[in-house]
C-alpha positions in Angstrom: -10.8 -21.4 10.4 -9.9 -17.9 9.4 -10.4 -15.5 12.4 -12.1 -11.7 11.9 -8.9 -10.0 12.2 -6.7 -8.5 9.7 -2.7 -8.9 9.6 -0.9 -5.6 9.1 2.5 -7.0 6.2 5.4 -4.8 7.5 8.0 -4.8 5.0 10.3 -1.7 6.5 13.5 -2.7 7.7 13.4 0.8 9.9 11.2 -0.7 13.3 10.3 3.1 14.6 9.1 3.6 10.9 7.1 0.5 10.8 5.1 0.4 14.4 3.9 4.2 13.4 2.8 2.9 9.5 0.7 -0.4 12.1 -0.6 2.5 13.9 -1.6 5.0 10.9 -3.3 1.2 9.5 -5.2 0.8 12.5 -5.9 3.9 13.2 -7.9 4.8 9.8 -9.4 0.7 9.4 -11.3 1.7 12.7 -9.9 -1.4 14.3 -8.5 -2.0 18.0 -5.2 -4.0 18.4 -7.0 -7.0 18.9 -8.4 -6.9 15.1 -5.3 -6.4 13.6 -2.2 -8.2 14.3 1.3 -7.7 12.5 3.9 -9.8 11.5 7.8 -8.4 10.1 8.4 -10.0 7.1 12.0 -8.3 6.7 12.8 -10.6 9.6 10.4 -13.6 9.8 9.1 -15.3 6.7 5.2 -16.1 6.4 3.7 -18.7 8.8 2.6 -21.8 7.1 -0.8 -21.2 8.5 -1.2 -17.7 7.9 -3.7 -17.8 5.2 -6.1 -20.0 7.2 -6.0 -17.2 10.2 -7.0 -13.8 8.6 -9.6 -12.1 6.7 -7.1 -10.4 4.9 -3.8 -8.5 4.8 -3.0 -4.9 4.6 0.8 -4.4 3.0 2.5 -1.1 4.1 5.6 0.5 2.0 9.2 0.0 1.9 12.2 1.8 1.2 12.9 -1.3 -1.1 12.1 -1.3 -5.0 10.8 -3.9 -7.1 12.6 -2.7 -10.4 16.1 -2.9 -8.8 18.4 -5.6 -10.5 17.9 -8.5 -8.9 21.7 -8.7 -8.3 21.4 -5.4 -5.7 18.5 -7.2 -3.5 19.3 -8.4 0.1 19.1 -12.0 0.6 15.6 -10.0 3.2 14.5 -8.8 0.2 14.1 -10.9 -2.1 12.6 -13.5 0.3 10.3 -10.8 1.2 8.8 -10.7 -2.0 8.7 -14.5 -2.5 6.1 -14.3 0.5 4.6 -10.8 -0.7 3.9 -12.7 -4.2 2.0 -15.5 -2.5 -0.3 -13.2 -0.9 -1.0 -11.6 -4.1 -1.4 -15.5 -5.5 -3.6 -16.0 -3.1 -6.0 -13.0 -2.8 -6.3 -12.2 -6.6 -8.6 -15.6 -8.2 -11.1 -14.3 -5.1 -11.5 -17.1 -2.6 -8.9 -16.3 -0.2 -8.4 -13.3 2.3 -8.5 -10.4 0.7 -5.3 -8.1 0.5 -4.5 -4.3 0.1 -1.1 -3.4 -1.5 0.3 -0.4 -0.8 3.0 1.9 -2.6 5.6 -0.7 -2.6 3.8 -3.4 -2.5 1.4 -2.3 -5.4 4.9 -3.0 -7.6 5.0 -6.9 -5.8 1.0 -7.5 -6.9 1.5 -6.3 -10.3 5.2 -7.6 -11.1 3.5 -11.3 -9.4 0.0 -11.0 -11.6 2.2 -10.2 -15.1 2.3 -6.5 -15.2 5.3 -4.4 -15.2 6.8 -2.1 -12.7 9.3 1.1 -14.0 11.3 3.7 -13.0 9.6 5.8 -15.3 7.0 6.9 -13.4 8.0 8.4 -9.7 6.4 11.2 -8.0 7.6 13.4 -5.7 6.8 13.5 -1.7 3.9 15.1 -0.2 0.4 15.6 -1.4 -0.8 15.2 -5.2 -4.5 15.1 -6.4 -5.6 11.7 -7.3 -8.5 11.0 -10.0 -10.7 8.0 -10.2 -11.1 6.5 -13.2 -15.0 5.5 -14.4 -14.8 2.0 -13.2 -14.0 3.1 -9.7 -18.0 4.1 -9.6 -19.3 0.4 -9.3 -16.4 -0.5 -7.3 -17.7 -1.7 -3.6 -14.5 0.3 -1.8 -13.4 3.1 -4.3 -17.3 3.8 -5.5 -18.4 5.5 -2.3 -15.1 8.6 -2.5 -15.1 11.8 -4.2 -14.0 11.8 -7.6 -11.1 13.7 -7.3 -8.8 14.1 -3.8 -6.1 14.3 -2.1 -3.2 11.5 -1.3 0.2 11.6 -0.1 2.8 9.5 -2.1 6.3 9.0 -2.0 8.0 6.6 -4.6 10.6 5.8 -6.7 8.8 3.3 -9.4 5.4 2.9 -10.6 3.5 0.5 -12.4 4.1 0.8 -16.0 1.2 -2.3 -17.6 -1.6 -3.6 -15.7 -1.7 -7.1 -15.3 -4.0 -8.9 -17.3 -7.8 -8.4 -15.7 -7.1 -6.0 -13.5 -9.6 -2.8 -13.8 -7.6 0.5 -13.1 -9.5 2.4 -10.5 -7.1 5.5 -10.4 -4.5 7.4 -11.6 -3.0 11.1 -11.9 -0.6 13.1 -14.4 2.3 11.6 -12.7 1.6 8.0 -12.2 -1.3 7.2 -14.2 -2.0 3.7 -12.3 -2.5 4.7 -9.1 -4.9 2.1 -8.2 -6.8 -0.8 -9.8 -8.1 -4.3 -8.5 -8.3 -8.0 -9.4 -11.0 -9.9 -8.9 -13.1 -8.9 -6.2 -10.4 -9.4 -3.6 -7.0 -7.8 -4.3 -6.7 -3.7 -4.1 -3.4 -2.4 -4.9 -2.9 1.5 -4.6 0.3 3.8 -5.5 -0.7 6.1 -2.7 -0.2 5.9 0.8 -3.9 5.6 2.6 -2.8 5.2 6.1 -0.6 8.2 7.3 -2.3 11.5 8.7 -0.6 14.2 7.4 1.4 14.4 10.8 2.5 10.4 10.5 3.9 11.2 7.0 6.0 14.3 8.1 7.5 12.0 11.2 8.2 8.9 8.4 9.5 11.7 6.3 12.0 12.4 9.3 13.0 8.7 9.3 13.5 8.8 5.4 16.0 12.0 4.9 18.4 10.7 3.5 17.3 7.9 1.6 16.4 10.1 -1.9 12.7 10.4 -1.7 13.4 14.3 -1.0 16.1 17.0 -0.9 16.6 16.6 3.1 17.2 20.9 3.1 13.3 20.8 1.8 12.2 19.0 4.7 10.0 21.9 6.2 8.5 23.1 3.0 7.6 19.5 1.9 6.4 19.2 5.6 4.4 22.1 5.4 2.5 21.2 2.0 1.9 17.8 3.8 0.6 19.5 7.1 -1.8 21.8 4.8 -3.5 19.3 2.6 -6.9 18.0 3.2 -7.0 13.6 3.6 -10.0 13.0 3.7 -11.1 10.1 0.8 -7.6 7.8 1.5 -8.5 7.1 5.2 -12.4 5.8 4.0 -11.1 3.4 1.5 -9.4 2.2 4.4 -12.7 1.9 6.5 -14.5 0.4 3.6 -11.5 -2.1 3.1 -11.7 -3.3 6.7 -15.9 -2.9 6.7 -16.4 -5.5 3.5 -13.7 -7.7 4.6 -14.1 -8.5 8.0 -15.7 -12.0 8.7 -16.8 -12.9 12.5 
């Protein structure tokens, strides 16, 4: 039978990285260790049973891309998304756990459900203003935030088509899918909802060096990050965890 709790997807290589991004999760879901387990997918492949045992999944990020050639992807990787794709399979018809794709992941659920991810659309890090989209009024997790606000993002590729049914719940100037859903149980967001502003500038630390950022901009980034207001990411979070919980 499938249990109340939630199982947190890590899919970044970097462990430090990954146990704060579980935290920032639990943190903001309002949920206490026992209501949230976690599982590494870079280094264990999905239990057979794992979609008999959770109410649903929350996917974090990755330093990975889905638009890379197939030809650069670790071995990791690529079975990564194999199990990343069956989650998506699984939440999106709506009568299975329910799942939250985030940032990276939004690229697996989109790429899996026949959209199409690109390189065309990457946004810089730190904080950008994110606008919902008319459908996101009736829409039980997005229809109870302010209409514009605040999110932090960091990304190399972006969703590029939607796939086919899914209604776009958000987008900006820079990435104009940002979020959407399919069916009533798959969310998939561009934006990071987990991370205080603090947690982002210490993943930020992690990720110097990987591209996301000029690592001599650090501290300005860090500041913008440490000055924004986050408010409306952490409550979709809440209302994700709220609706889906079963127990």
């Amino acid at each position: 039978m499938t249990s109340a709790a939630f199982l947190y997807v890590c899919v970044r290589p970097q462990v430090g990285a990954a146990a704060a991004e579980y935290e920032s999760f639990r943190t903001a879901m309002h949920l206490d260790e026992g209501a949230l387990d976690r599982h590494d997918l870079v280094r264990e492949p999905l239990p057979d049973d794992v979609f008999d045992r959770y109410a649903g999944f929350v996917v974090g990020g990755s330093p990975f891309n889905v638009a890379d050639p197939e030809s650069t992807k670790t071995e990791a990787q690529r079975r990564l998304e194999a199990d990343l794709a069956r989650i998506a399979e699984r939440a999106a018809p709506g009568d299975g756990p329910a799942a939250l794709f985030t940032c990276y992941g939004i690229g697996i659920a989109t790429r899996t459900l026949g959209g199409t991810v690109s390189r065309a659309f990457p946004e810089d890090t730190g904080p950008v203003a994110i606008d919902l989209t008319p459908d996101a009024a009736a829409d039980p997790l997005f229809g109870g935030l302010a209409n514009r606000f605040t999110a932090l993002t960091a990304h190399k590729e972006g969703t590029e088509t939607l796939p086919p049914g899914a209604v776009l719940l958000a987008r900006n100037e820079g990435c104009p899918v940002q979020a959407y859903r399919v069916g009533d149980r798959l969310y998939a967001t561009q934006f990071h909802p987990e991370p205080t502003a603090k947690a982002f500038t210490e993943r930020m630390a992690v990720y110097r060096n990987d591209g996301y950022f000029e690592a001599s901009d650090y501290d300005a980034i860090a500041g913008r990050v440490l000055a924004a207001s986050l408010t409306e990411p952490a409550r979709l979070l809440r209302a994700f965890a709220t609706r889906f919980s079963r127990g």
